[in-house]
DOLODO-548623 format. One record per residue (C-alpha): residue in one letter; x, y, z. Coordinates in steps of 0.1 Angstrom, whole numbers, plus 5000, padded with zeros to 4 digits. Layout:
# residues N
aXYZ/...
This chain:
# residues 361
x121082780430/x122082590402/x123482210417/x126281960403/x123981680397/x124381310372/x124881310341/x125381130311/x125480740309/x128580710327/x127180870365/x129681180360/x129081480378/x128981830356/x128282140366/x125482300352/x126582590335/x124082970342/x125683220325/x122983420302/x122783400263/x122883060263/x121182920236/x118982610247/x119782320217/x123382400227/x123082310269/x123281930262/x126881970245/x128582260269/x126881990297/x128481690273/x131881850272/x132081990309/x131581650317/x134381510297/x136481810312/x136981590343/x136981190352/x134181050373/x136181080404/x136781410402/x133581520400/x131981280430/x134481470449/x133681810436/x130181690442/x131181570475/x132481940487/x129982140472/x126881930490/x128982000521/x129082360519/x125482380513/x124782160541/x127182340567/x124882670560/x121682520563/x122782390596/x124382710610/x121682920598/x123883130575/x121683180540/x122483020507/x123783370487/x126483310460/x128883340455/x129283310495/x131283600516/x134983540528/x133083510563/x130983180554/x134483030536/x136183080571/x133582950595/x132782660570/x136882550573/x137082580609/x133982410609/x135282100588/x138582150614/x136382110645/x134481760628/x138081640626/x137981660586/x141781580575/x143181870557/x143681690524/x139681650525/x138982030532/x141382100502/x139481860480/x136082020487/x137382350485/x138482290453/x134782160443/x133682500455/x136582690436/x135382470405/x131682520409/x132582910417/x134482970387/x132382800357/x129582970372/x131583290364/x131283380405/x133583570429/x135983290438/x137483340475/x138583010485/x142283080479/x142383380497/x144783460523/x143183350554/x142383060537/x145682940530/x146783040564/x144082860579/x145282560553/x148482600565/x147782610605/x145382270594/x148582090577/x150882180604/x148782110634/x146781770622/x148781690586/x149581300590/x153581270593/x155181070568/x156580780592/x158180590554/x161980570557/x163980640527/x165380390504/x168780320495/x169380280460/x170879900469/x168079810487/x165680000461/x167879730431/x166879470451/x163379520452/x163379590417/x165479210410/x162779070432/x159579160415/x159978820392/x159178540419/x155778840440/x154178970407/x151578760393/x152278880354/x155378920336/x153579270327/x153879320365/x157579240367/x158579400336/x157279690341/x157579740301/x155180000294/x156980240320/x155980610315/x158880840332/x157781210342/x161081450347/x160881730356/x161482060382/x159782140413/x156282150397/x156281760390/x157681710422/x154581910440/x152181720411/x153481380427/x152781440457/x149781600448/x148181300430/x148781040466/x145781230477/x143481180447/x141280870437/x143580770406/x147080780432/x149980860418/x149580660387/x146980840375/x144380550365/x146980410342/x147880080354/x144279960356/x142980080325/x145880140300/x148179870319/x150980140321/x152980210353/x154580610357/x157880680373/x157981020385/x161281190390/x161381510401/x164181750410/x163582100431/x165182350408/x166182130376/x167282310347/x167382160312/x171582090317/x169981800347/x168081630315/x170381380306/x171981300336/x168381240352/x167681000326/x170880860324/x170880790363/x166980630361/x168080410335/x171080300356/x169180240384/x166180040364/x167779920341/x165179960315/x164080170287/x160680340293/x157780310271/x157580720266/x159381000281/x157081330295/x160081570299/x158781920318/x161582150323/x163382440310/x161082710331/x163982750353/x166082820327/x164383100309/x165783450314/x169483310328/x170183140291/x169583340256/x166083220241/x167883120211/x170282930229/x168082750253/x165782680225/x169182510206/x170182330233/x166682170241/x166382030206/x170181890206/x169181700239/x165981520224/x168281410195/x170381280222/x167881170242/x166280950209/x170180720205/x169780690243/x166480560248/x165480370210/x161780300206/x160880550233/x158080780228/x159281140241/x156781400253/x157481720255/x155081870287/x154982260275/x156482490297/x153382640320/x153283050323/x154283180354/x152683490375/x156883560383/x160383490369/x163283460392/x165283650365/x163183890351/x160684140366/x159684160326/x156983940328/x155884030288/x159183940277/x159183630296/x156383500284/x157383610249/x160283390258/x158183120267/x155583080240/x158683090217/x160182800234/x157082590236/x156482690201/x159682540189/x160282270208/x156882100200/x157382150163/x160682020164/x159381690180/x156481630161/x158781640132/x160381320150/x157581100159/x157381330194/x153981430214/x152881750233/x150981840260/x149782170263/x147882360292/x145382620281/x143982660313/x146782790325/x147383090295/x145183380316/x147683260349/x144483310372/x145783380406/x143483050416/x146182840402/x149382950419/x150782930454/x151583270469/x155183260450/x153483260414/x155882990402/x154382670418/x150682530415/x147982560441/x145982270452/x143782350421/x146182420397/x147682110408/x144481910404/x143882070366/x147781990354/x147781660367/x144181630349/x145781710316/x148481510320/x145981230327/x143581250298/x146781360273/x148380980281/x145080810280/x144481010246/x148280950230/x147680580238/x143980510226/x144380710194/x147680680174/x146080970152/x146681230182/x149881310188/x148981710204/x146581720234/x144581900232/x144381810196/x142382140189/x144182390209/x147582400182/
């Protein structure tokens, strides 16, 4: 069995790669840019899940075959259940085993269904409540007036190199997605690129919500962020004319460039989807689609705009959706917030790039 194991000068973790026809002076760089594929995190806790698997069926006995039967995927998560595991760890080392399955070019069972009902039963029965009040926007205003006399840099009060995320229900699912990941929800940012990210996410949002959303953010802060990630318009494809959506998207960034001056604006492509609320024509939506993404981002980058685009995500692998095939799974989740990681941390470090990844036009 081939293991995740160190590598590289920076202690990553990478996956060793088996598939035959490999050449062997090309292993160091598919190892060199698996590596880079993920952060250091990511990997110990990919590392983490799959050292856990193997362990579980040494100790019950079970054989080390791969990829491993539906059977040895259900005993191992009720075993992780009976050790008192929380279920955000189980779906963390499951997703090292979906990772280690896949590149491996393996059967990958880990989101099948009596997995995610056994997920499910997990969340519901031992999921920690969420005992945080909400906040008023008054008290929230506040808070925001006080930050002058507790943070100890006028970076820290200022908050000037704000990155806000907008979006539909995907960002709203990615944010809280990332409070269970080693970067939090600012994605490593803050300590390494001294940039703080403002998520604002809205179950449903179609591209009309745009400028009110940012309107009402801006109110509330107010403050001009440092760059604008704008991911929407999904919801609005099949219910407005492509050519027409596609119009009104580029009228709003023009808009959106008076209201917020010096702001960077990122357009987050529009992911495929396995189903349309719409449309059962799933070739013409994702006709639609591509035509979308393909005009907005050449429309942006014609005014000093960036894009982010998820290749991962163009075979729509059933791996990467919840059971709707609209939303993300807790992999998919893991791989968009991934991208939208390294793109920021790219976008800032090199003012050459300004399309991530740079060689997937």
């Amino acid at each position: 069995m081939s293991e995740i194991q160190k590598s590289g000068s920076d202690s990553r973790y990478t996956s060793s790669y088996n598939s035959g026809g490999i050449l062997d002076h090309f292993r160091p760089e598919i190892a060199k840019l698996l590596d880079a594929s993920n952060s250091q995190n990511t990997w110990k806790t990919y590392n983490n899940g799959l050292t856990s698997f193997v362990s579980f069926r040494l100790e019950e006995g079970l054989g080390n075959t791969w990829p491993p039967s539906i059977s040895h995927l259900v005993n191992y998560v009720a075993y992780l259940s009976k050790l008192g595991y929380a279920p955000a760890t189980v779906k963390v080392y499951l997703s090292g085993l979906s990772y280690y399955l896949r590149i491996n070019e393996l059967t990958d069972l880990t989101s099948s269904f009596i997995i995610q009902k056994m997920l499910k039963g997990m969340d519901k029965l031992y999921g920690v409540v969420d005992s945080r009040k909400p906040i008023t926007l008054e008290i929230l205003a506040r808070l925001i007036n006080s930050l002058q006399f507790v943070c100890s840099s006028v970076y820290e009060s200022c908050l000037s190199n704000e990155i806000w995320i907008i979006g539909s229900s995907i960002i709203c699912s990615a944010r809280d997605h990332s409070e269970n990941r080693p970067s939090g929800s600012n994605l490593g940012l803050l300590k390494n690129n001294n940039c703080f990210l403002r998520w604002a996410g809205k179950s449903g949002m179609k591209w009309d919500d745009v400028v009110g959303t940012v309107n009402s953010i801006i109110n509330l802060c107010s403050k001009i962020p440092h760059a604008l990630i704008l991911h929407c318009g999904g919801n609005d494809i099949g219910n407005v004319p492509c050519g027409a959506l596609l119009y009104h998207i580029k009228f709003t960034i023009a808009i959106l460039s008076q209201m917020l001056p010096n702001c960077s604006l990122i357009w987050s492509s529009i992911l495929p989807r396995r189903s349309w609320r719409y449309s059962s024509d799933d070739h013409a939506m994702e006709v639609t689609r591509k035509r979308i993404n393909r005009g907005v981002r050449s429309y942006i980058l014609k005014h000093g705009g960036y894009v982010i685009k998820y290749p991962d995500f163009d075979d729509r692998h059933p791996a990467l959706y919840s059971d709707d095939g609209v939303h993300l799974s807790f992999i998919g989740n893991d791989i968009f917030l991934n991208q939208i990681q390294s793109a920021l941390e790219t976008f800032i470090n090199d003012p050459h790039c300004v399309v991530f990844p740079h060689d997937h036009l």
